[in-house]
N, C-alpha and C positions, 0 to 999 in steps of 0.2 A: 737826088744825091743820097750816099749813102749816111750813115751814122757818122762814118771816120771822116768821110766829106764835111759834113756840118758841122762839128768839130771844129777843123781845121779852117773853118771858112769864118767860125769865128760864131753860128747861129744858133749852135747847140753851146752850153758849157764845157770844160773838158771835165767836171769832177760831178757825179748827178747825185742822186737817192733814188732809190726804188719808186719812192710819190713823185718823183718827175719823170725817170721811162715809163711810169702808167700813163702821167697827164698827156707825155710828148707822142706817147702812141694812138691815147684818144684825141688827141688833137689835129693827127693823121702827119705829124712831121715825123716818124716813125714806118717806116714798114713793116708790116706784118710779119712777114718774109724774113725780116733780118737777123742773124743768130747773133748773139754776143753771151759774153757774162760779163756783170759788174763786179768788181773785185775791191771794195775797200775804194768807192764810189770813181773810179774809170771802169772806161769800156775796153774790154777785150775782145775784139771783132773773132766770130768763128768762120770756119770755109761756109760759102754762102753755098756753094755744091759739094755733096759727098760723093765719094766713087760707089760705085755698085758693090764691092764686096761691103763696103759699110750699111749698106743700106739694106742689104740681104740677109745676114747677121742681125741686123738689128728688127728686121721686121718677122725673121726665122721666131727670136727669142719673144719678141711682143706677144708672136699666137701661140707661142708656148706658155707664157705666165696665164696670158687669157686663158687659156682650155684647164691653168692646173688650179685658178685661183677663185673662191667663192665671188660673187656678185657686188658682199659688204666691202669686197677689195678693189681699188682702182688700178690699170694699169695705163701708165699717162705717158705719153709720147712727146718727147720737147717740151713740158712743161715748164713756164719757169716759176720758179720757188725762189721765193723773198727772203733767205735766210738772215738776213738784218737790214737793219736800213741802207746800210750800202753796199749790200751782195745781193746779186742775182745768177741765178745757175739755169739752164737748160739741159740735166741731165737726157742723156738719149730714150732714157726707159728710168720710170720710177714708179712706186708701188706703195699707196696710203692707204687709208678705210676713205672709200667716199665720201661721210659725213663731212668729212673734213676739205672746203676750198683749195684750189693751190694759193689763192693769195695768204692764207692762214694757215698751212702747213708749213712746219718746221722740222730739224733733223729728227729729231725724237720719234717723230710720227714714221718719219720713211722708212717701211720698211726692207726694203732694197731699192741699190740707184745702180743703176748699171750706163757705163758708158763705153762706147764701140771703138774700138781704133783704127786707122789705118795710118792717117800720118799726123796724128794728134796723143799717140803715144807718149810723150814726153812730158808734154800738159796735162794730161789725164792722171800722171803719178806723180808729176813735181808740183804739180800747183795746187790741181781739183781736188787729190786724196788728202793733202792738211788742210784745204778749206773744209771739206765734208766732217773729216774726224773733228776738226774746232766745233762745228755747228750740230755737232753729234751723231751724224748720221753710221751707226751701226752696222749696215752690213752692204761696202761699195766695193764692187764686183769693175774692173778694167779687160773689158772682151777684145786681145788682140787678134782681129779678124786676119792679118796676112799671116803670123807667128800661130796661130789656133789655138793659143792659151788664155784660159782666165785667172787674173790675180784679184783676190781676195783680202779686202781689207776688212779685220776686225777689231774690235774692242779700241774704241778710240779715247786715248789719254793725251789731256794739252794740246791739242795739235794736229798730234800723229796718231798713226794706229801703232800697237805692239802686236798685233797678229795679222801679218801677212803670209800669203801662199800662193804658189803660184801652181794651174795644174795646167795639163799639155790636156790636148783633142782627146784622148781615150779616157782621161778621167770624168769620172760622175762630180759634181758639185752641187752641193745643198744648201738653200738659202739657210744662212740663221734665224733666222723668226718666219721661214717659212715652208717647214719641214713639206711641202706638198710641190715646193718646187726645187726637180731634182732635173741639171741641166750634165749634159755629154754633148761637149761642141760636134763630139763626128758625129754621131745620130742626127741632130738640125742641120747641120751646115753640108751644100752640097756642092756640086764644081763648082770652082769660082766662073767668075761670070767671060765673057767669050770677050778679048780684046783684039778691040781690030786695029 
């Protein structure tokens, strides 16, 4: 069964903590497999399959931070980050110093979190970007892989950010705290993928 199965069956609670999706996955009533975020302690089930343009996109920009980024830097794929006791995020790609766990990394630390869209657009800026900016995270990049834009969240106040941007496929974009990665979606991204 899934999460929203157990749930609904009555085996899971509907409201958790971060110390219960760790215990419930070492416990193995958890799949490993299974994407969510916890939001202010419910589950937000994600797509359990992404399409190929997200997945291409997102593995494009992973060997791009890799090749731009020193060794003391991690670049974490689905990780999930404990931002409080009752949030959990799987951003798509996120970027800390190693030293530092993902159970123990917090917004402050991240220094980019990048999540990939195709039809998760709408959650990635109405819901993820106020979570991120409350829990501080600094510099959250929304890569719309069909539209070929990235918007740029900065400086995050209460909430929200006050510095958004959006740039199309031929602009360059530069992390803020990491002036060594400089992203131009046309340069990475190439046909999209063959639909039959």
């Amino acid at each position: 069964m899934t999460i929203w199965q157990e749930i609904k069956a009555g085996t899971i609670p509907p409201r958790l903590t971060v110390a219960d999706i760790y215990a419930l996955t070492e416990a193995g009533l958890l799949a490993e497999n299974e994407h969510f975020d916890l939001i202010d302690g419910e589950i937000v089930p994600m797509a359990a399959s992404k399409s190929s343009d997200h997945e291409r996109v997102k593995q494009r920009l992973g060997h791009l931070l890799n090749l731009s980024l020193p060794r003391a830097l991690g670049v974490f794929v689905e990780a999930e980050i404990a931002f409080a006791p009752s949030d959990l995020h799987e951003p798509d790609l996120a970027v800390w110093p190693t030293e530092i766990g993902s159970q123990d990394v917090r917004g402050p630390d991240l220094l980019l979190v990048i999540e990939v869209a195709v039809s998760s657009i709408g959650y990635d800026l109405r819901v993820k970007a106020p979570r991120y900016a409350t829990f501080g995270v600094r510099d959250y990049w929304v890569v719309d892989a069909i539209r070929k834009t990235i918007r740029v969240h900065r400086a995050p106040v209460q909430g929200a950010y006050s510095d958004v941007e959006e740039y199309e496929a031929h602009d360059r974009v530069t992390a803020l705290l990491l002036p060594e990665v400089s992203v131009c979606l046309e340069e990475i991204d190439g046909p999209p993928a063959r639909r039959w």
